[in-house]
Structures are given as C-alpha cells and as structure tokens.
C-alpha positions in Angstrom: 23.6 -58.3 54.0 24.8 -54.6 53.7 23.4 -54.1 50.7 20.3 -55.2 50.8 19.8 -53.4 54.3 20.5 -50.3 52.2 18.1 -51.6 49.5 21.2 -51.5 47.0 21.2 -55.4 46.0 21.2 -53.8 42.4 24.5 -52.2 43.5 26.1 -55.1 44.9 25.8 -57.1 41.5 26.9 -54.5 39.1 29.9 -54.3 41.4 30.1 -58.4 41.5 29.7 -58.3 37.6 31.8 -56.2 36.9 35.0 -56.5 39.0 35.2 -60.6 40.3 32.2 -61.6 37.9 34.0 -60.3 35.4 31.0 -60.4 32.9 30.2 -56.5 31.7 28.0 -57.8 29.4 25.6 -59.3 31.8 26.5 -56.3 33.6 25.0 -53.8 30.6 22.3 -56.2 30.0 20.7 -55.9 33.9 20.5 -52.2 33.6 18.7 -52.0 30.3 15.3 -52.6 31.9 14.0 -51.5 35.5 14.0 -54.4 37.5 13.2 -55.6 41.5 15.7 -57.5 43.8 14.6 -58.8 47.0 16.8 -60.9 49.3 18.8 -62.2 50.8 16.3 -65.4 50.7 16.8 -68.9 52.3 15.3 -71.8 50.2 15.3 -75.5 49.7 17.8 -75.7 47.1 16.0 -79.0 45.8 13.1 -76.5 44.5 15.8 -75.4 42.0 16.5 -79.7 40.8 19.6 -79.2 42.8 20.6 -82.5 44.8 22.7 -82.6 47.8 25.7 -84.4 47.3 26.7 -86.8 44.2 24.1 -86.4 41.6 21.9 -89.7 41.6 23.0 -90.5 37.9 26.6 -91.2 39.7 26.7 -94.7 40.2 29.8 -95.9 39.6 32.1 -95.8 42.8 35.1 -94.5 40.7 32.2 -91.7 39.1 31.4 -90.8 42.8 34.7 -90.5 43.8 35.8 -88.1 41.2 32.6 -86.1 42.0 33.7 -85.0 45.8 37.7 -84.9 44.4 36.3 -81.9 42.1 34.2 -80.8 44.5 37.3 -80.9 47.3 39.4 -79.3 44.6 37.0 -76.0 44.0 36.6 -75.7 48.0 40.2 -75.4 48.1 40.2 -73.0 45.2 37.2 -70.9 46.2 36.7 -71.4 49.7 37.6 -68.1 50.8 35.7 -66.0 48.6 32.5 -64.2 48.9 30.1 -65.8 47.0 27.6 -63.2 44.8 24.1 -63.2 44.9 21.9 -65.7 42.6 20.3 -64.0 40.2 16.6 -66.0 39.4 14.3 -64.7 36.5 
C-alpha cells in the first residue's frame, strides 16, 4: 500500500524481483518498455480460472487430502512473508 500511495508500484517490483523474487531477468525485461501499474486491486479470483479450495479434478479422497497437506506445508513455509504484487499483462 506504500507504494502505490506514492505511485511507485514500478519500484516495489523491481525491489521484489530483484532481492526475494530473485528473477533479474524478469527484472531487466519490465524496464525495457514504458509501462502502467495500477493497484492494489481486489477481484474475484475465479475471473482468473482460479478455484477455491481442492481443484474439481481432485476426486479421489487420498488426491484431496494430499492437496490441503501441500497446501498446509507452504502456509507453514511461507506464511510469514509478504507476498509481491501480481503482475497481469
């Protein structure tokens, strides 16, 4: 939210990229053309195919279980951390 109240979402990414992204190519690549960044933006994240939960072609109990043990596993891993912005084109 900072950033973007300073109109420097452009900043916040090439910091992101290239420190805890850790992708200085994608990095180089954003700043070869001018582009726009608006945001922070709440959506429906099904607009995007994204289901909530276990993805419908889960179906077997054991498949479904193993889904939300990953997903339990990565909270544990990640859960502290800042997530960066979503980059859409």
């Amino acid at each position: 939210m900072e950033y973007a109240q300073r109109g420097a979402i452009d900043e916040w990414i090439q910091l992101f990229l290239r420190n805890d992204g850790k992708d200085i190519a994608l990095a180089d690549g954003l700043l070869c053309k001018k582009r726009s960044y608006i945001g922070p933006v709440v959506t429906d994240i099904t607009e995007f195919g994204i289901e909530e939960g276990a993805p419908s072609y889960l179906t077997k109990e054991n498949d479904i279980a193993w889904f939300f043990h990953v997903v339990d596993n990565m909270k544990k891993a990640y859960g502290d951390w800042d997530f960066p912005p979503l980059i859409v084109s």
